[in-house]
ZANU-848292 format. One record per atom (N, C-alpha, C): x, y, z. Coordinates in nm, 2 decimals. Layout:
<rs>
R; X; Y; Z
...
</rs>
This chain:
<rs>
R; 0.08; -0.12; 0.00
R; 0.00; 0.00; 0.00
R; 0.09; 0.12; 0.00
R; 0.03; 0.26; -0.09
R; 0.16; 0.37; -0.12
R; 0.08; 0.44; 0.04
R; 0.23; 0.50; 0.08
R; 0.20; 0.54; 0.23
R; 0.18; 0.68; 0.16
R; 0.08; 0.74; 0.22
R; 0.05; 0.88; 0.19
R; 0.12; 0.99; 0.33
R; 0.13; 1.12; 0.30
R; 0.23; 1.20; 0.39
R; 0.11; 1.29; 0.46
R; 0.15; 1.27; 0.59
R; 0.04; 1.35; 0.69
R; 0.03; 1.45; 0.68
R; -0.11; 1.55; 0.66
R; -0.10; 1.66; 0.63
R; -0.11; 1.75; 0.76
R; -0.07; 1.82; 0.73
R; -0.03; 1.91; 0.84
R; -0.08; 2.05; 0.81
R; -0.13; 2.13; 0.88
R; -0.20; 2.29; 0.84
R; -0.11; 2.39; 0.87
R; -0.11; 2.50; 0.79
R; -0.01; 2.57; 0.78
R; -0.04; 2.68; 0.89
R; -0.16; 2.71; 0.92
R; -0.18; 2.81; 1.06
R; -0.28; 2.70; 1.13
R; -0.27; 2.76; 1.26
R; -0.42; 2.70; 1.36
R; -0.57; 2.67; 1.29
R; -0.56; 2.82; 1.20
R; -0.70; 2.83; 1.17
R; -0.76; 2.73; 0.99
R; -0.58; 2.70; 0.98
R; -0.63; 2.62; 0.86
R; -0.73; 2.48; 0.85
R; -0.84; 2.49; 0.73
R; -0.91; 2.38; 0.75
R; -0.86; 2.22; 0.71
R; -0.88; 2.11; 0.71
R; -0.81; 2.04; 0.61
R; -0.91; 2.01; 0.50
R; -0.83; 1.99; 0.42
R; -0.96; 1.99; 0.24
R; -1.00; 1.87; 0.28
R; -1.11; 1.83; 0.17
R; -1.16; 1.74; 0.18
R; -1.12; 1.54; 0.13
R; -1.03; 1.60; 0.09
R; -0.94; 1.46; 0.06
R; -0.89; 1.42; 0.24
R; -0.86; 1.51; 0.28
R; -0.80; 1.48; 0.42
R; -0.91; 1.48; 0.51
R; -1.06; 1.49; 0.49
R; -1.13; 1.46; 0.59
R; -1.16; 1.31; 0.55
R; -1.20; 1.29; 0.44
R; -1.24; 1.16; 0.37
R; -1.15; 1.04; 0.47
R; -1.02; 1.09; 0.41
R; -0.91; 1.00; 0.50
R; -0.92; 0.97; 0.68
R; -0.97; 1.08; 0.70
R; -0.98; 1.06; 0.84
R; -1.12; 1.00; 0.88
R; -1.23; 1.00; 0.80
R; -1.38; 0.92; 0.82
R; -1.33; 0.79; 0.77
R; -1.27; 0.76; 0.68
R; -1.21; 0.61; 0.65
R; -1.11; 0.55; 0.74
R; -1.04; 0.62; 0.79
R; -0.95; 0.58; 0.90
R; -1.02; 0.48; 1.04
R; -1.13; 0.59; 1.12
R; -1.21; 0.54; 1.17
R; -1.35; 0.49; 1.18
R; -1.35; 0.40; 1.02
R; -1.48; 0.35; 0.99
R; -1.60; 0.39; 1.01
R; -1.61; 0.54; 0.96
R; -1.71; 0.62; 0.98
R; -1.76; 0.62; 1.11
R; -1.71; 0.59; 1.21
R; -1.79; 0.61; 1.38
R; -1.72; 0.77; 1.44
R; -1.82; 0.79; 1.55
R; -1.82; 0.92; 1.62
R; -1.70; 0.90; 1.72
R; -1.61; 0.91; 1.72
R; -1.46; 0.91; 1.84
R; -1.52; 0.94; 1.98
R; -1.63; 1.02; 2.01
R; -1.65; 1.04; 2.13
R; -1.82; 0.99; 2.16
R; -1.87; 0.95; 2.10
R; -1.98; 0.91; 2.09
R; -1.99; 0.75; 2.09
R; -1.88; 0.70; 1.96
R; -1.90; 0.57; 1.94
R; -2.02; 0.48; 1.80
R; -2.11; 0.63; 1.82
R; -2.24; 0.57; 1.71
R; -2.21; 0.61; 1.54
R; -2.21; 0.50; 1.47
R; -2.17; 0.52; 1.37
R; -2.23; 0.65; 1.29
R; -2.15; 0.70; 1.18
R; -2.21; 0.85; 1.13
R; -2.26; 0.80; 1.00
R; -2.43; 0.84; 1.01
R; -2.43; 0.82; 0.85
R; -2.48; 0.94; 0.79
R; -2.54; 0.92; 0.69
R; -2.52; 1.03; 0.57
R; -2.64; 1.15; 0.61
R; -2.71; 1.12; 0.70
R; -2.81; 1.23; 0.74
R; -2.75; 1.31; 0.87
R; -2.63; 1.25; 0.91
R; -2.59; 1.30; 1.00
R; -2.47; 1.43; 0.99
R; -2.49; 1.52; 1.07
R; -2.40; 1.61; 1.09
R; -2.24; 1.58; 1.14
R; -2.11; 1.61; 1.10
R; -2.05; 1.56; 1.17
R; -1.89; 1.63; 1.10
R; -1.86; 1.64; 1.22
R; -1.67; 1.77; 1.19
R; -1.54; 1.67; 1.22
R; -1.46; 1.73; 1.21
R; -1.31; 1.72; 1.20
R; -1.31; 1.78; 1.31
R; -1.25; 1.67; 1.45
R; -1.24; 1.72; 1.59
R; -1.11; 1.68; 1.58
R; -1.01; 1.81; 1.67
R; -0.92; 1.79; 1.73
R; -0.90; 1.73; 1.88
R; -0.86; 1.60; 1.90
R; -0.83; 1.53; 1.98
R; -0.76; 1.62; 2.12
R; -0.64; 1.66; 2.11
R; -0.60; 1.76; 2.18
R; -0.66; 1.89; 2.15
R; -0.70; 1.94; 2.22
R; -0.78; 2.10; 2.17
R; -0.64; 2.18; 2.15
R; -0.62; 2.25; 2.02
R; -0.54; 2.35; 1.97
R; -0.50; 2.44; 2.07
R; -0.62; 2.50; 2.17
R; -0.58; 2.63; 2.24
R; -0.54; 2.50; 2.42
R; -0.51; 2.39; 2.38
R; -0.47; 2.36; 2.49
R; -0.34; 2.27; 2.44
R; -0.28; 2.35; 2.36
R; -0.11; 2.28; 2.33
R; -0.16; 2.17; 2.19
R; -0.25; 2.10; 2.15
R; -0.25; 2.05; 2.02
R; -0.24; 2.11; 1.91
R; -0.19; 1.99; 1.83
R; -0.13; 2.07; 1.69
R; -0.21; 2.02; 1.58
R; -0.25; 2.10; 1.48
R; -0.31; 2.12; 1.36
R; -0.30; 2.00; 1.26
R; -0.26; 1.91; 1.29
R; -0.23; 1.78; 1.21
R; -0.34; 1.70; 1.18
R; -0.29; 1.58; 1.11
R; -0.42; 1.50; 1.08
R; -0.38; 1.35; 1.13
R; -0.28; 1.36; 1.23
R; -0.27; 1.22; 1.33
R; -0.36; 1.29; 1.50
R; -0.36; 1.45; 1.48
R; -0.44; 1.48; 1.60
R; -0.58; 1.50; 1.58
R; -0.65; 1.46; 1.45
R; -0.79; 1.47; 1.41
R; -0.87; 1.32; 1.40
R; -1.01; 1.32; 1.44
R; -1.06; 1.27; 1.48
R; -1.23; 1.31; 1.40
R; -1.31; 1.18; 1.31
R; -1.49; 1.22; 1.31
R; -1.54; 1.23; 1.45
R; -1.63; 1.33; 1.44
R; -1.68; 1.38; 1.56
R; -1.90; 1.43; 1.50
R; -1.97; 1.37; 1.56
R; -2.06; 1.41; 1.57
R; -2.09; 1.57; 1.63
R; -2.16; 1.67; 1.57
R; -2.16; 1.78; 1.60
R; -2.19; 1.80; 1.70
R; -2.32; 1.73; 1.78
R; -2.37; 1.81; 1.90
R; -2.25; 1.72; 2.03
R; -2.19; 1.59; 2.02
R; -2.10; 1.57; 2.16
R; -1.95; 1.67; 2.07
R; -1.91; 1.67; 1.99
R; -1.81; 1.80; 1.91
R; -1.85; 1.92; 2.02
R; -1.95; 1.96; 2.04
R; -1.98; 2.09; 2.07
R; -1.96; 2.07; 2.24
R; -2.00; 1.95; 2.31
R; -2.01; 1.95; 2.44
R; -1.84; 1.94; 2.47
R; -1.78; 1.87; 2.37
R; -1.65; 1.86; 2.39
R; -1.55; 1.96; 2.37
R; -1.57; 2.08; 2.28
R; -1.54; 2.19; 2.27
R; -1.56; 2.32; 2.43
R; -1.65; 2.27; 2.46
R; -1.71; 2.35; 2.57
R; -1.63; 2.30; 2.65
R; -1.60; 2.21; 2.69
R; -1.51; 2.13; 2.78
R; -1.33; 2.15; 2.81
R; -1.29; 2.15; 2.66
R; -1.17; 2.22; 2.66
R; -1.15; 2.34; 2.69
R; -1.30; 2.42; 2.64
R; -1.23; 2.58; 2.69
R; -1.24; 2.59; 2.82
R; -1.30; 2.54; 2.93
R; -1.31; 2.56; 3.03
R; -1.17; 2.48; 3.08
R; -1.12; 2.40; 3.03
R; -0.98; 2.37; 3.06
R; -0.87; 2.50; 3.06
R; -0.91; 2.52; 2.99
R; -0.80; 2.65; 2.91
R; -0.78; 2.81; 3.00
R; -0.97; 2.78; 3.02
R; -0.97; 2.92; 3.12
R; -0.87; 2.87; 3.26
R; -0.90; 2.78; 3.34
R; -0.88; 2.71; 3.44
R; -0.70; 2.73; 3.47
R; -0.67; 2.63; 3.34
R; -0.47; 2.67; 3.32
R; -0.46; 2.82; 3.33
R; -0.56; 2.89; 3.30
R; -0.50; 3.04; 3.22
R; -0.48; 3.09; 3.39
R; -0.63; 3.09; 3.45
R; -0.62; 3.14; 3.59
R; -0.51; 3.07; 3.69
R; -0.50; 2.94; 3.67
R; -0.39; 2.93; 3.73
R; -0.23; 2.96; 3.72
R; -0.23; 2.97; 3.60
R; -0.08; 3.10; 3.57
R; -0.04; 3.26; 3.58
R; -0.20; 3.27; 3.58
R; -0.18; 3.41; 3.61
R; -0.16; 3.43; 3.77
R; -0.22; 3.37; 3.82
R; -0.23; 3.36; 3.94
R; -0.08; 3.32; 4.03
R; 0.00; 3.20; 3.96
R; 0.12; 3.19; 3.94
R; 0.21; 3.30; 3.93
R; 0.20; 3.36; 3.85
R; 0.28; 3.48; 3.83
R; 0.26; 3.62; 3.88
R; 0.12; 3.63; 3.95
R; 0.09; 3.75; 4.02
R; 0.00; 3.84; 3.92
R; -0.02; 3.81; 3.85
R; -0.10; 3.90; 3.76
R; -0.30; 3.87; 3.85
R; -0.32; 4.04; 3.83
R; -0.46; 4.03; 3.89
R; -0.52; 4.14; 3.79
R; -0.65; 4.09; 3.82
R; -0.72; 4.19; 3.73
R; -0.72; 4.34; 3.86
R; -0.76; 4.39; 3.73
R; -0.75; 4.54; 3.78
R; -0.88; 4.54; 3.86
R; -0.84; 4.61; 4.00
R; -0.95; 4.66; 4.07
R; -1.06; 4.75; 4.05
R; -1.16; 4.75; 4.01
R; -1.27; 4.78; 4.03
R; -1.34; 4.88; 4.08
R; -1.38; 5.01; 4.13
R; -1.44; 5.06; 4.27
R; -1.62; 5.06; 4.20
R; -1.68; 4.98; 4.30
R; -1.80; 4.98; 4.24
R; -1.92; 5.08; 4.38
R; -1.80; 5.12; 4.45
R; -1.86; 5.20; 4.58
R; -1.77; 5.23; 4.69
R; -1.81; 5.37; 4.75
R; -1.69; 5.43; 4.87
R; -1.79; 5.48; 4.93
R; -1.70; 5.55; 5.02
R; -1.73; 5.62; 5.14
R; -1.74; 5.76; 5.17
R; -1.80; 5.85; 5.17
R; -1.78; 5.98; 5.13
R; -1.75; 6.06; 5.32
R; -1.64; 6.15; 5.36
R; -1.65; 6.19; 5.46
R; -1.77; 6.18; 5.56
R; -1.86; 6.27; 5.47
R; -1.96; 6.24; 5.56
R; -2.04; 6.12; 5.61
R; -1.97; 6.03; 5.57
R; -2.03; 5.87; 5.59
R; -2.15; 5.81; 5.50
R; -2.21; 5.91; 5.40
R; -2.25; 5.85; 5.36
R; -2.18; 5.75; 5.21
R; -2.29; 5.62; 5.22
R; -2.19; 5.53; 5.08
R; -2.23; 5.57; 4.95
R; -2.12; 5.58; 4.85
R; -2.18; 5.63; 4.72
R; -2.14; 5.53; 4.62
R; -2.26; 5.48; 4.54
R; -2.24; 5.38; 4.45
R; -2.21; 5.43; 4.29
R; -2.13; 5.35; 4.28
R; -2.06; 5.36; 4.10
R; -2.17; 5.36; 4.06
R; -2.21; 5.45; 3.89
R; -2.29; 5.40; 3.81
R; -2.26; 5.39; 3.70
R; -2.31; 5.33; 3.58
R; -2.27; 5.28; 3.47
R; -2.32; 5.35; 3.36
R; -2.20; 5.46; 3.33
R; -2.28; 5.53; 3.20
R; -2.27; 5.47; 3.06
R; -2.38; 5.52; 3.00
R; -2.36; 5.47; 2.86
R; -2.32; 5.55; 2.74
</rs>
């Protein structure tokens, strides 16, 4: 069998064409990677990255995966909340804080005066 050469995407945001999705629905016998239920032709269904991109995965097509849209979507949701999670814990790491706020003080005469929000 002629070994064919892994494609690889030239930025993050590149898609892979459709020879290279084909390849990857043939690879794993048309089934959902995270579902399990086979995909058929009325069915919706993407090019999932295995490692999520914004959590150190690379744009390849040994890190892609058929993926049913709607667990695609719950799985998507899942990594970014990974992502926020790392992010807060490095910032946090490194001392970075969000900027403070004043949403209310104290005016001499004791009374409290609340921020408001102009438009």
């Amino acid at each position: 069998m002629r070994e064919v050469p892994e494609w690889i995407g030239k930025t993050d945001d590149s898609r892979p064409p459709p020879y290279v999705r084909l390849r990857i629905f043939q690879r794993y016998e048309g089934y959902c990677y995270l579902s399990g239920r086979a995909i058929t032709a009325s069915d919706k269904w993407n090019v999932e990255h295995v490692i999520a991109i914004c959590n150190g995965g690379e744009n390849r097509e040994s890190n892609m995966r058929p993926a049913l849209t709607d667990p695609h979507k719950v799985k998507t949701k899942q990594d970014r909340e990974i992502k926020a999670k790392n992010d807060s814990v490095r910032k946090k790491h490194l001392g970075i804080k969000k900027p403070r706020t004043m949403t209310r003080w104290r005016k001499f005469s004791g009374e409290i005066v609340h921020a408001t929000r102009e438009r």
